[in-house]
C-alpha positions as MATLAB code, in Angstrom:
seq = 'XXXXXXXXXXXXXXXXXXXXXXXXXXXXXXXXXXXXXXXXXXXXXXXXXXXXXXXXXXXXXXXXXXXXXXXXXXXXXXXXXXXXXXXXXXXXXXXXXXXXXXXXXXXXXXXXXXXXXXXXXXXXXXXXXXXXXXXXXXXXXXXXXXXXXXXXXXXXXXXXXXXXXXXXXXXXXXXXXXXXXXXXXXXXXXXXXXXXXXXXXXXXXXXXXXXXXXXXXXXXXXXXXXXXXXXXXXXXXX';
ca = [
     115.102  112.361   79.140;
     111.819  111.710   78.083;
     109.079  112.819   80.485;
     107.725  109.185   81.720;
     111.177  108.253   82.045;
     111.978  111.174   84.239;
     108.714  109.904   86.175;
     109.762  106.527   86.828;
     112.783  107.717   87.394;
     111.868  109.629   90.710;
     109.658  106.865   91.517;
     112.590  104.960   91.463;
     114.685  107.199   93.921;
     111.993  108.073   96.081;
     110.941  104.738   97.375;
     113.613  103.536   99.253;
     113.617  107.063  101.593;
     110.073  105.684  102.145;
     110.622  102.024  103.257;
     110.872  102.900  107.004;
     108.094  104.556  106.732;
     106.214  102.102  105.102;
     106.913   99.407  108.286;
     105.877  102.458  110.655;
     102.239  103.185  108.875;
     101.433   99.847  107.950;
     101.093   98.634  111.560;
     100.045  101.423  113.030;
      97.521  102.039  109.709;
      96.126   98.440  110.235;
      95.268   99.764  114.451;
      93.652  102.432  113.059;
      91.670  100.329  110.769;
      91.033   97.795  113.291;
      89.973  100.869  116.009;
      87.668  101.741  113.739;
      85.779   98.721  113.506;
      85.789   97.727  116.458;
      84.264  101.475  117.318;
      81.332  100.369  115.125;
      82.656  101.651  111.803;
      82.658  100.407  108.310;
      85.828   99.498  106.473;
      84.987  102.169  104.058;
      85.201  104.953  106.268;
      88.765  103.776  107.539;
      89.658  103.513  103.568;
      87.829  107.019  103.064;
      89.107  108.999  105.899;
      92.637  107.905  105.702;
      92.203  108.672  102.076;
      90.476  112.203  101.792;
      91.741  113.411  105.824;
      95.306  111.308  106.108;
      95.657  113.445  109.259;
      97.479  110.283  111.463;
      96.934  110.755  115.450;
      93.647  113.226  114.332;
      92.222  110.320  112.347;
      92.238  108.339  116.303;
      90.806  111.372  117.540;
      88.089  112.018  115.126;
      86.560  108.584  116.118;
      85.596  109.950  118.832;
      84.299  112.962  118.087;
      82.143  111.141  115.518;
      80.755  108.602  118.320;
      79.862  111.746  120.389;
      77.728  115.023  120.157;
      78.733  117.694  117.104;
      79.986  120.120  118.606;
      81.633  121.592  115.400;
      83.523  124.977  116.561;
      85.208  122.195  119.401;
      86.160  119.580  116.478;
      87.821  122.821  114.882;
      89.341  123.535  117.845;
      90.550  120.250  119.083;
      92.061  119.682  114.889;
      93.981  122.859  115.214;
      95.704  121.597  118.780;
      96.512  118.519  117.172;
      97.939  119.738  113.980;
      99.150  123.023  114.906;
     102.805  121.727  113.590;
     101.864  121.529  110.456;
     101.533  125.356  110.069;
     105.565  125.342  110.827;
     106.073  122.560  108.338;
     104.453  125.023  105.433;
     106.533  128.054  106.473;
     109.356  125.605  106.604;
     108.719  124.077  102.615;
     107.599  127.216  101.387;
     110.799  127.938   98.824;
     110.907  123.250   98.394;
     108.002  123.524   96.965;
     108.022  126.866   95.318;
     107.591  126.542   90.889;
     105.894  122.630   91.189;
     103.094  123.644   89.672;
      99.886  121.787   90.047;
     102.051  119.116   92.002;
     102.302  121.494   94.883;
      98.516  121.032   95.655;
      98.960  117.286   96.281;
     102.224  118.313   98.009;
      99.875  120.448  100.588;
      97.003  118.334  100.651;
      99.699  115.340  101.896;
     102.410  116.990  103.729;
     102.363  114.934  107.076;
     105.205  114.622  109.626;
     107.166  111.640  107.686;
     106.850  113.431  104.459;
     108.207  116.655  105.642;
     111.419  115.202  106.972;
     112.241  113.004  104.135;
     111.417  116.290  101.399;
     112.734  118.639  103.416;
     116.771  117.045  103.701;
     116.275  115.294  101.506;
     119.787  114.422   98.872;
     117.985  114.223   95.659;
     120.625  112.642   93.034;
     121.742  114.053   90.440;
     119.319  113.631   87.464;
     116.343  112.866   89.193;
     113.365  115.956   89.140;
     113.298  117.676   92.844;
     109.130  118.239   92.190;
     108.199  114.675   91.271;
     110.998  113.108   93.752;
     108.998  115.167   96.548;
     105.788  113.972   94.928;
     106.309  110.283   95.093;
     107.272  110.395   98.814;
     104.295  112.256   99.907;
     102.116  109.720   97.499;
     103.863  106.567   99.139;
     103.962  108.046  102.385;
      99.960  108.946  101.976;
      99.173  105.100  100.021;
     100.763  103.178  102.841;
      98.652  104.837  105.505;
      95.121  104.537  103.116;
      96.598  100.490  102.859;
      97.057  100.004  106.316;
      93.654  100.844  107.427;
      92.114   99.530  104.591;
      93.378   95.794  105.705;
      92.812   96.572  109.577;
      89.473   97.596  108.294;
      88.349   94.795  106.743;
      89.800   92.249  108.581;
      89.023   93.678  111.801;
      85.784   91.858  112.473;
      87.532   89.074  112.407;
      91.128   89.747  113.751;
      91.577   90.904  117.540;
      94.616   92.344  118.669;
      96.119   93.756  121.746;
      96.913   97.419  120.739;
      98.409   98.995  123.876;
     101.624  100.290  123.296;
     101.462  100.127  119.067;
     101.516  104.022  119.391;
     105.353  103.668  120.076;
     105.954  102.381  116.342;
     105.718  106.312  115.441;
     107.858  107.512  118.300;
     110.635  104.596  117.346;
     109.903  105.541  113.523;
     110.928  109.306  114.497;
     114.088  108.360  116.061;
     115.079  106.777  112.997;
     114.462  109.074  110.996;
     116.541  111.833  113.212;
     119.205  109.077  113.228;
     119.628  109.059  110.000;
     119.499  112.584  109.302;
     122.052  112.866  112.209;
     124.431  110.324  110.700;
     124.296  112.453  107.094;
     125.206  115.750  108.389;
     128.936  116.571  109.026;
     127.580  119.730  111.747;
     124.987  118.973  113.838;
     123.832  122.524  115.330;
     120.200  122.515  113.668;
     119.584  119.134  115.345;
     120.722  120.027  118.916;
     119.318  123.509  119.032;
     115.959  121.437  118.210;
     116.372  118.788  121.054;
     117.522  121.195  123.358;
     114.120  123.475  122.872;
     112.053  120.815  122.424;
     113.350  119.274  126.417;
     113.407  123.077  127.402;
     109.719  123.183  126.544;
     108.831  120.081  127.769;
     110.353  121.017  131.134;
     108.476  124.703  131.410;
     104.701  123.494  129.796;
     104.380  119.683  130.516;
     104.065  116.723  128.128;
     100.402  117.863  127.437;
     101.426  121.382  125.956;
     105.202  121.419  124.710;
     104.421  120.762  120.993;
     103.457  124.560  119.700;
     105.437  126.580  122.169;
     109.191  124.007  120.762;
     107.927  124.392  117.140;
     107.871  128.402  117.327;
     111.098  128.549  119.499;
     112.672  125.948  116.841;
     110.692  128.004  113.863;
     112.376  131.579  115.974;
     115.844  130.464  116.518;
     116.539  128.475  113.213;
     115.359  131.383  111.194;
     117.567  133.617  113.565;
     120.623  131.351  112.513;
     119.790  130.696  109.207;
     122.668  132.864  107.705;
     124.961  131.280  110.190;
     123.976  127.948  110.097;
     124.227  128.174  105.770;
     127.902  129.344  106.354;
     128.268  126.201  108.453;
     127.156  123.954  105.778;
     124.092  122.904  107.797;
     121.628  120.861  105.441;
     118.275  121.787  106.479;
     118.714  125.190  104.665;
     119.766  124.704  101.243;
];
């Protein structure tokens, strides 16, 4: 197979993995855009800081932090809070990504929360290359944001919308995601012994503060199991 074909042919098997994902960013990419103008923004720096940043729910955040004071060790700060996941997802795609070459810097740069589920259980067919099939659903994943807010951006000035409750569209896209994941796996021990820490947490810290104290008991117990759970056939650690 000749190496553009090989390309295209990722391209090809990637995309449809993507298509929820697409619906999901796109409206919620086109709020951001239009947040940002009505905030007293640009279109450009919607287009630029979903394209160089493509950091979702710290993007909303960062508007205000750039409306405000710089206070730069509390930007740092608040960014870590708010992404302190990702940390978990790299430990978690450390051997997916491991011999990609120069692809795994892209990989890094654009690992977000959608990209990491579809990569990481992902069932890449037979044929198709694992790097560039994990590189076209982090580019999609990362272009369908940068479009979003690039049309909320522009046409923001002249659009209005009602935005309350449009943050849902990521909580719904999450629970489609899981439940399809759920519906490929014959065992489903990973999946509950991550519900059932995530409600544990949420039950001992509060909404505000369950995120980092589930993904370490998840990232604990998981790699505790993970001999067990490969015996069992579970997918997430192939």
């Amino acid at each position: 197979m000749t190496n553009k074909r090989m390309i295209f042919t990722a391209f090809c098997a990637s995309f449809p993995s993507t298509v929820p994902i697409l619906a999901g960013f796109l409206f919620l990419g086109i709020a951001y855009g239009i947040f940002m103008n009505v905030s007293g923004f640009h279109a450009g720096y919607a287009i630029a800081m979903s394209l160089l940043i493509f950091a979702g729910s710290m993007e909303f955040v960062a508007v205000n932090l750039m409306l405000g004071a710089f206070h730069p060790m509390g930007a740092l700060m608040l960014t870590l809070m708010v992404n302190a996941r990702h940390l978990f997802y790299g430990i978690s795609m450390l051997e997916n990504y491991r011999g990609l070459g120069i692809k795994k810097l892209y990989l890094i740069f654009g690992l977000c929360d959608e990209s990491f589920s579809i990569n990481l259980t992902a069932v890449i067919p037979q044929g198709v290359d694992r790097g560039w099939y994990m590189f076209f659903v982090t580019l999609l994943n990362h272009m369908y944001w940068v479009f979003g807010a690039a049309v909320g951006g522009i046409f923001g000035s002249v659009v209005r919308m009602n935005m309350e409750g449009l943050e849902f569209v990521m909580t719904a896209l999450f629970v489609v995601i899981f439940l399809e994941q759920w519906m490929k796996e014959t065992r489903h021990t990973s999946a509950l012994l991550g519900v059932g820490l995530s409600l544990l947490s949420l039950i001992v810290f509060g909404s505000s503060g369950f995120i980092l104290p589930a993904m370490t008991g998840i990232l604990l117990v998981l790699s505790l199991l993970r001999k067990q759970l490969e015996r069992l056939g579970e997918p997430e650690w192939k």
